[in-house]
C-alpha positions as CSV (number, residue, x, y, z in Angstrom):
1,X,241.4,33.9,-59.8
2,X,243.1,37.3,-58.5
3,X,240.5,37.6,-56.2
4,X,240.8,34.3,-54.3
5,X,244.9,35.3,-54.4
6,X,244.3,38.1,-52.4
7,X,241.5,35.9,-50.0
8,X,244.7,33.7,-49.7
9,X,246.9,36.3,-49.0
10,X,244.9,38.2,-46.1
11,X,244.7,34.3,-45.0
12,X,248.2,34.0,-44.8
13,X,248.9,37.4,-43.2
14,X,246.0,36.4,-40.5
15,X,247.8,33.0,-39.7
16,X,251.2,35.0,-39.2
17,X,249.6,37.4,-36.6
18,X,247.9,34.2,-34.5
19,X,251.6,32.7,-34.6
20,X,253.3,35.9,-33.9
21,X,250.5,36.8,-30.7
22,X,251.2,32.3,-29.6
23,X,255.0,33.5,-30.1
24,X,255.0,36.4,-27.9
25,X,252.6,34.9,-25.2
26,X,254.7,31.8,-25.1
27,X,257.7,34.3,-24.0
28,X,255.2,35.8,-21.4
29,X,254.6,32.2,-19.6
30,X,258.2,31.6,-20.0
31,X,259.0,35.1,-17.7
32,X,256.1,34.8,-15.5
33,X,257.9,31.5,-14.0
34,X,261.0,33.3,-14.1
35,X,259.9,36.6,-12.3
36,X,257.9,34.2,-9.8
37,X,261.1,32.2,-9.0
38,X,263.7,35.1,-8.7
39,X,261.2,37.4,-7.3
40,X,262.0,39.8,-10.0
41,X,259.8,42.6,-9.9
42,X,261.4,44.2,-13.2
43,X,260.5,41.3,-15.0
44,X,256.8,41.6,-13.6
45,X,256.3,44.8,-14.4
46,X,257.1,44.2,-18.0
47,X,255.1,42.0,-18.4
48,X,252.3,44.0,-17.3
49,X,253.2,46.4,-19.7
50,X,253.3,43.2,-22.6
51,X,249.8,42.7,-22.1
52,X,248.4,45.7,-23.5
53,X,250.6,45.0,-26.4
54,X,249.0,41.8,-26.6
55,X,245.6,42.9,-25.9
56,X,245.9,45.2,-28.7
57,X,246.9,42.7,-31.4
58,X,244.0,41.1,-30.4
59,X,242.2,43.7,-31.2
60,X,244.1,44.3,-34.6
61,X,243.4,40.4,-35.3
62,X,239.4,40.7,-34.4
63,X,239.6,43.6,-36.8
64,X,241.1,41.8,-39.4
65,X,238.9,38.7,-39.2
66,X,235.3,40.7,-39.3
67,X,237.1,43.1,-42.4
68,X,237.8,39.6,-44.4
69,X,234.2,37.9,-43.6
70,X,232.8,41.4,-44.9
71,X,234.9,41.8,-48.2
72,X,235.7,38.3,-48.6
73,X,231.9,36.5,-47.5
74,X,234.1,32.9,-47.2
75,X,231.9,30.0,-46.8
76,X,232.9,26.6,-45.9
77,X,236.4,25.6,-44.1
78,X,237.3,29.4,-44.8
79,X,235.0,30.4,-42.8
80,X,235.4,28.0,-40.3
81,X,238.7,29.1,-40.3
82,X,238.3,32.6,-39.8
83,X,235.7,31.9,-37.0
84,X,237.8,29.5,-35.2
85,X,241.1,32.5,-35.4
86,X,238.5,35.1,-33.5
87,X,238.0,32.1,-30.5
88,X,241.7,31.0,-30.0
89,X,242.9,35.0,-30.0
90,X,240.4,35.5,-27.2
91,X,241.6,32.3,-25.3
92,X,245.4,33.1,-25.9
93,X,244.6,36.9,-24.7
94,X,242.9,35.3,-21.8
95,X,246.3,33.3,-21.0
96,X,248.3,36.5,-21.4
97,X,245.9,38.1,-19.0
98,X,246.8,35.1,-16.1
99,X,250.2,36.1,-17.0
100,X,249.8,39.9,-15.7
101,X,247.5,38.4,-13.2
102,X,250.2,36.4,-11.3
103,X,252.8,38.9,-11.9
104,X,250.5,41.2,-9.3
105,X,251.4,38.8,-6.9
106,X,254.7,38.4,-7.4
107,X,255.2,42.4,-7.0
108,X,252.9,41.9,-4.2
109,X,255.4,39.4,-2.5
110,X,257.9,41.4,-3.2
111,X,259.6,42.6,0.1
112,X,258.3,38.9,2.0
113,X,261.2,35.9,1.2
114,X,259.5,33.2,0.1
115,X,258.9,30.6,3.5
116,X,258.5,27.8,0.8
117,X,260.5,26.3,-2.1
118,X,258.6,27.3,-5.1
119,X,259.2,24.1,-7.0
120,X,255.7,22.1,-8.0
121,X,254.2,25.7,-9.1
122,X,256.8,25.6,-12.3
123,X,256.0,21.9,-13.2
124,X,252.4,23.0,-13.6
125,X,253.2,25.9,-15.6
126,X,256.0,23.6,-17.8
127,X,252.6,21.6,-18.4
128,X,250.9,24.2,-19.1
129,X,252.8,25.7,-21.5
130,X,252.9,22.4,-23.2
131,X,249.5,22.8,-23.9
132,X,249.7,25.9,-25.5
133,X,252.4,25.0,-27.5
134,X,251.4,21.9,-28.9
135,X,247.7,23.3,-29.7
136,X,249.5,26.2,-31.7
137,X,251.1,23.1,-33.4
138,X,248.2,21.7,-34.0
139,X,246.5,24.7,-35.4
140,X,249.7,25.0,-37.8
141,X,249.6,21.5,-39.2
142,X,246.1,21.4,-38.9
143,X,246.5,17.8,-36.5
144,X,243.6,17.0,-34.5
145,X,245.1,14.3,-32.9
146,X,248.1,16.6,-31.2
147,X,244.7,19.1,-30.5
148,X,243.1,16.3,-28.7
149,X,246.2,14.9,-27.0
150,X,246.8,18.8,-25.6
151,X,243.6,19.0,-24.6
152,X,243.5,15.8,-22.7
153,X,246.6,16.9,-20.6
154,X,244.1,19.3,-19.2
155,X,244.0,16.5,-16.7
156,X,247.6,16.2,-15.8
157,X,247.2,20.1,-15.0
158,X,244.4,19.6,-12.9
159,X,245.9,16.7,-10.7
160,X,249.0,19.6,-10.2
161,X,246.4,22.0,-9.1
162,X,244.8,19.7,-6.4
163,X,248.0,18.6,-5.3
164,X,249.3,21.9,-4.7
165,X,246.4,23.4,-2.8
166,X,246.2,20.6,-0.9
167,X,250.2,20.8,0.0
168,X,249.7,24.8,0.5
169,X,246.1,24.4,2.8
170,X,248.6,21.9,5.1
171,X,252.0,24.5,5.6
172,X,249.1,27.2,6.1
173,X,247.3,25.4,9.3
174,X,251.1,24.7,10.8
175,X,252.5,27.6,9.9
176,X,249.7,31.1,10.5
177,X,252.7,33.0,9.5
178,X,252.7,31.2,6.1
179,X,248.6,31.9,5.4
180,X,249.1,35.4,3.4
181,X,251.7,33.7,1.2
182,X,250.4,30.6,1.0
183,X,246.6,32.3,0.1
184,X,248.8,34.2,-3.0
185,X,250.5,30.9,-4.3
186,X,247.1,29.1,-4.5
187,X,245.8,32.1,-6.7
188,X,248.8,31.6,-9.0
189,X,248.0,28.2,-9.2
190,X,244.1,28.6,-10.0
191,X,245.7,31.4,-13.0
192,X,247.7,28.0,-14.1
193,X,244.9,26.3,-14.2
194,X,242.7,28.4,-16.0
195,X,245.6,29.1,-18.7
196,X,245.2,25.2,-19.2
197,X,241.5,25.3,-19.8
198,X,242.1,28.4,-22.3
199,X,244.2,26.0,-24.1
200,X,241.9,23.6,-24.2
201,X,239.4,26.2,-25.7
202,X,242.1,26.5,-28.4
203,X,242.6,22.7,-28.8
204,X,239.0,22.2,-29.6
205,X,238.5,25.0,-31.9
206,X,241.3,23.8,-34.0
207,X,239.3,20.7,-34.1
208,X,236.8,22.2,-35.6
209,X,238.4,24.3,-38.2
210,X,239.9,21.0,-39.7
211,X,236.6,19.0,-39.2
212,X,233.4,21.3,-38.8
213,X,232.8,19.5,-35.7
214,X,233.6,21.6,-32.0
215,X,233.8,19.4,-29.0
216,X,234.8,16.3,-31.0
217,X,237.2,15.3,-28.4
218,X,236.4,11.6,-27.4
């Protein structure tokens, strides 16, 4: 019995570290529309600089999941567990990443005023960020129905995508002084839209901590 306490407790204290990285990268999403909006380069920068602090809780996670299957040699839904905490820090890292990613070109549109209205850009990434939230959600109450509902608005994300590129590709053939811009705002859309598939990554992986099965989305 004291054994399995302490399994439970390093189980505990690994759940509170995936919830505290979702937490911070949650705030990340939330400035990276920000900064884009205001061009705020400030903003941008720091959160650059987050992503090393995310990238090494990642690390201190990884660490902490291959220390408990060493001491610990869980079988079962522990395991499964464990295993599926090592795949959703390396999709939530990945989001952070996209967050950096687009702040580059924010800093790189710095000193150009923006010749459109940056509005459908931040209904994506309000979708988005949905996603991520509700799969953390899931992961917390262990719900595959709210995993496979957020991963199913990967589609609603996707139809975003398409309809901004195809919006941005038309201002860019009447307007050649819009094409530098307009070629940066389509690569903060594609960052959106990989964010989305990272969450989908997560969606399914909480899937199959809570049912052994990965994929198991129809």
């Amino acid at each position: 019995m004291p054994h399995r306490h302490e399994f439970e407790k390093e189980l505990k204290e690994l759940h509170n570290d995936l919830l505290k990285m979702g937490r911070i990268i949650e705030q990340s999403m939330d400035d990276t529309i920000v900064a884009l909006k205001e061009q705020n380069i400030a903003l941008a920068k720091e959160i650059i600089e987050r992503d090393d602090v995310i990238d090494h809780m990642e690390s201190t996670i990884e660490a902490q999941c291959l220390m408990i299957i060493a001491r610990q040699q869980p079988i079962a839904r522990d395991l499964r567990l464990i295993t599926s905490v090592l795949k959703m820090i390396t999709d939530l890292e990945r989001i952070a990443d996209h967050c950096a990613d687009i702040c580059e070109y924010i800093i790189k549109l710095a000193d150009e005023p923006y010749k459109k209205q940056i509005e459908h850009i931040p209904i994506m990434a309000d979708q988005v960020k949905k996603m991520v939230r509700e799969t953390i959600e899931a992961y917390v109450e262990k719900d595959i129905e709210k995993a496979k509902t957020a991963c199913a608005e990967d589609d609603i994300v996707d139809k975003h995508f398409d309809d901004i590129i195809a919006e941005l590709q038309e201002m860019m053939k009447q307007n050649q002084a819009f094409i530098y811009q307009g070629t940066c705002f389509m690569f903060v859309a594609k960052y959106l839209e990989r964010m989305a598939d990272h969450a989908t990554n997560i969606g399914e992986w909480v899937v199959f901590h809570v049912t052994g099965h990965h994929k198991g989305m129809n």
